[in-house]
N, C-alpha and C positions, 0 to 999 in steps of 0.2 A: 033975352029969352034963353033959360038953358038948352041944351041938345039933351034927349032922352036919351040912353040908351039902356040894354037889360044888363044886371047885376052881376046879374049871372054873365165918260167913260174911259174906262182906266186906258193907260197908254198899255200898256204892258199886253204881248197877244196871247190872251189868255182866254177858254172857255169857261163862262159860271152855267153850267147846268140846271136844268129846270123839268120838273116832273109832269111826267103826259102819262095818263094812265088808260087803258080799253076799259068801252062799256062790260059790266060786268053784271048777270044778275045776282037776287034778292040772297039767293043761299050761297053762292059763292065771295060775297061780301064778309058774309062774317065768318067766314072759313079760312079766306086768302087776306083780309084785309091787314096792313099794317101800319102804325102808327106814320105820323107826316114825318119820323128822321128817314124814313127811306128818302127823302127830298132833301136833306139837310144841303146848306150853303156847301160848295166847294167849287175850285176852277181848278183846270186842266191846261199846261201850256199846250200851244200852236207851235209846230212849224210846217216850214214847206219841205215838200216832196221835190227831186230833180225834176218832179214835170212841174212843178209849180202851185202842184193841189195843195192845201191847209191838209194836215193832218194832226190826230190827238194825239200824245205821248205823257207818259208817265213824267217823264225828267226830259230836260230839255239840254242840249249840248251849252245853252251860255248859263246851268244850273237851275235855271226854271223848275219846279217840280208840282206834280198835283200835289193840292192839300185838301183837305174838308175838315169841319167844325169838331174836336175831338167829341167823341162820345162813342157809343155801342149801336148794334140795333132796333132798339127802342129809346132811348136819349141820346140828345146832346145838348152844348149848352143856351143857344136856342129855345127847344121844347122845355129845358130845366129854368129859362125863365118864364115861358109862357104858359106853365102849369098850373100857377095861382093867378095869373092874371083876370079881372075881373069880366074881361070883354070877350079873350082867346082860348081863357082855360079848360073851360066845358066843350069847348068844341072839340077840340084835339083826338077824342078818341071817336069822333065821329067822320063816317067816310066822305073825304073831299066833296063829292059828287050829289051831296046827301046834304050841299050849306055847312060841312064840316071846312076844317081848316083844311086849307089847297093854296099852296104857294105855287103859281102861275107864273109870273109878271118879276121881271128882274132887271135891274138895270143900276150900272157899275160908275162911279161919280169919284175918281181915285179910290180911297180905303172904304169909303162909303156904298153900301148897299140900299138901296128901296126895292123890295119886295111886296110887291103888288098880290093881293088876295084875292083868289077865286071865290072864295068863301070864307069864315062865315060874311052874308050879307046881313047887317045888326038893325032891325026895323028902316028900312032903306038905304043905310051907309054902307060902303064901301070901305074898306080897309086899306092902306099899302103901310108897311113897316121902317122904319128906317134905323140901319143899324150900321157899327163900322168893326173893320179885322183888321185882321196882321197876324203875318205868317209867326209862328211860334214853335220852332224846332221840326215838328213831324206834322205837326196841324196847323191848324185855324185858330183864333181866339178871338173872342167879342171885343173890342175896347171901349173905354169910354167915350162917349158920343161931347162931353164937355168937362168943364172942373168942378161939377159936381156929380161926376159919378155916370151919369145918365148911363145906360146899356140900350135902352130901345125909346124911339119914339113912334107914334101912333098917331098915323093922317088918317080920317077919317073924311071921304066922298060922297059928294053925287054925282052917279052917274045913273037916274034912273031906275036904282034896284038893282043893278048890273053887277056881278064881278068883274074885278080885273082878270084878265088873260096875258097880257103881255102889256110891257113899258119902253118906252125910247127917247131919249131925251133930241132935241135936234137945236142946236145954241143953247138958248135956257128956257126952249119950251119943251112943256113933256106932253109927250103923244100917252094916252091909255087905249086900250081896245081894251072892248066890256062885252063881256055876253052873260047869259043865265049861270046859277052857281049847278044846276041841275042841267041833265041830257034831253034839251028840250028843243021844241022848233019857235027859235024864239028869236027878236030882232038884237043884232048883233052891231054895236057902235063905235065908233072912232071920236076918241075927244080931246081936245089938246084942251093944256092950262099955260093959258101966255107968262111968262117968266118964273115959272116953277124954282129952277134952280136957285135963284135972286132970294123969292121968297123963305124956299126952306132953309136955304142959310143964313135971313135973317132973323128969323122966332124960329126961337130955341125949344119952347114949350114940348114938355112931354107929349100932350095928347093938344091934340088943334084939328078943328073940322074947315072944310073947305069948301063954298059955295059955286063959286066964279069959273068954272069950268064951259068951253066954247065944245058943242058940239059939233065937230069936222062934218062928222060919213056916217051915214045910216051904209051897212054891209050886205048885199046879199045874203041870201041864203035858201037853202033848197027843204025840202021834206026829210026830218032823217041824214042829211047830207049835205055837205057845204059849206061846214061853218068856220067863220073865220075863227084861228086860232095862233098865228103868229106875223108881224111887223116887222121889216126892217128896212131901214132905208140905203137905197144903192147905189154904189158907187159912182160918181157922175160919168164915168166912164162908159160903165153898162147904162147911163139913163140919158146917152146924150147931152151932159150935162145941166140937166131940167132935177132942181132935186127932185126923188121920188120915190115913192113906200111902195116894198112888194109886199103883199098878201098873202100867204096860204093860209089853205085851209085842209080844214079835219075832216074823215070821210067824205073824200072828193065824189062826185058824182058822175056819171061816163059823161057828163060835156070838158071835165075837166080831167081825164085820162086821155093821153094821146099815147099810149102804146107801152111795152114792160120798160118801167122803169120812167114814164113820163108824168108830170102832173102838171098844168095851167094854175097858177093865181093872178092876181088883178095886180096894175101897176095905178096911184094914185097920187096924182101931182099934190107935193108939198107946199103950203102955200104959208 
């Protein structure tokens, strides 16, 4: 049976950036809104501070430097492939929050990127992107994903109708967190795919849909508030040695404020 659809982690300590935007209303969307290069791919080197904090920097002392994907404020090359595309293309000028394109979800696999989509959700599928760089003088550049050229391949999900939010791989399972593409009080999901990494590096295929996804965690979430919005797994140090995923979440609610500058998320044993 075909799939319907409409016609229409690196070593290196490096930040890849990912686009969070505030609720915004109806008339200030299409006044402020701008196209998804304001999110385009880039990373940032890490170093430590004398007390030992991570901090961002431009260039880094061992030549590290940020890059991002050459282009302007309305392209790069990126959006310059995904313009004609028959699944991504229409959505692009539509707002993230609105089932437009919303690149959410990132997660770093050496030169390899998968970019996990908040939207668009394509009659139940779910999106995540997979594409690879290299640094190229002052930027970024796409390269080819095989020997024939490939620039992007295209997983398509179930997760329930869910966007991705955020990705993490933990060995070669990968974790997704899903919620609504829209600002909604809606249940919010945790789902790993057992050997992801295995699989995607063996089919090659441009476009491949994915059934076989384990759903971990149904997430809380409150009215308006609460809702999980990013993953990461911590350091066994900080977890007692038990692996395990911290949680936050987007407009925390006062159970989860403890004072300026405090916020509570959930800790969830990785299993």
């Amino acid at each position: 049976m075909g799939h319907r659809l409409p016609r229409q982690q690196g070593q290196e300590r490096r930040a890849w950036p990912r686009r969070c935007r505030k609720r915004q209303t109806p008339d200030q969307v299409e006044a402020r809104w701008q196209p998804p290069s304001a999110g385009l791919p880039a990373c940032l080197p890490i170093e430590q501070a004398q007390d030992g904090s991570p901090h961002l920097v431009r260039e880094a002392a061992d030549g590290r430097r940020s890059l991002r994907l050459k282009g302007d404020a309305k392209h790069n090359q990126l959006t310059d492939l995904l313009a004609d595309d028959p699944h991504f293309g229409p959505f692009l000028k539509i707002p993230g929050k609105d089932n437009g394109f919303d690149i959410e979800g990132i997660v770093v696999d050496g030169q390899r990127l998968l970019l996990g989509l908040r939207g668009p959700v394509l009659r139940g599928w779910s999106a995540m992107l997979e594409i690879q760089v290299e640094a190229h003088g002052d930027h970024l550049r796409l390269m080819p994903l095989d020997d024939d050229g490939t620039l992007l391949r295209k997983h398509f999900l179930q997760l329930g109708g869910l966007g991705i939010c955020d990705l993490h791989y933990s060995g070669d399972d990968l974790y997704l967190l899903a919620g609504p593409t829209m600002v909604l009080n809606c249940e919010i999901r945790l789902f790993k795919w057992p050997g992801a990494r295995t699989v995607l590096a063996a089919d090659q295929a441009p476009v491949r849909f994915q059934h076989d996804l384990l759903e971990s965690a149904v997430l809380p979430h409150g009215k308006d508030s609460d809702r999980a919005e990013a993953i990461c797994n911590l350091p066994k140090p900080l977890a007692c040695k038990v692996p395990t995923w911290l949680v936050l979440y987007d407009a925390p609610g006062a159970a989860r404020r403890g004072g300026e500058g405090v916020v509570y998320g959930d800790l969830l044993r990785n299993r």
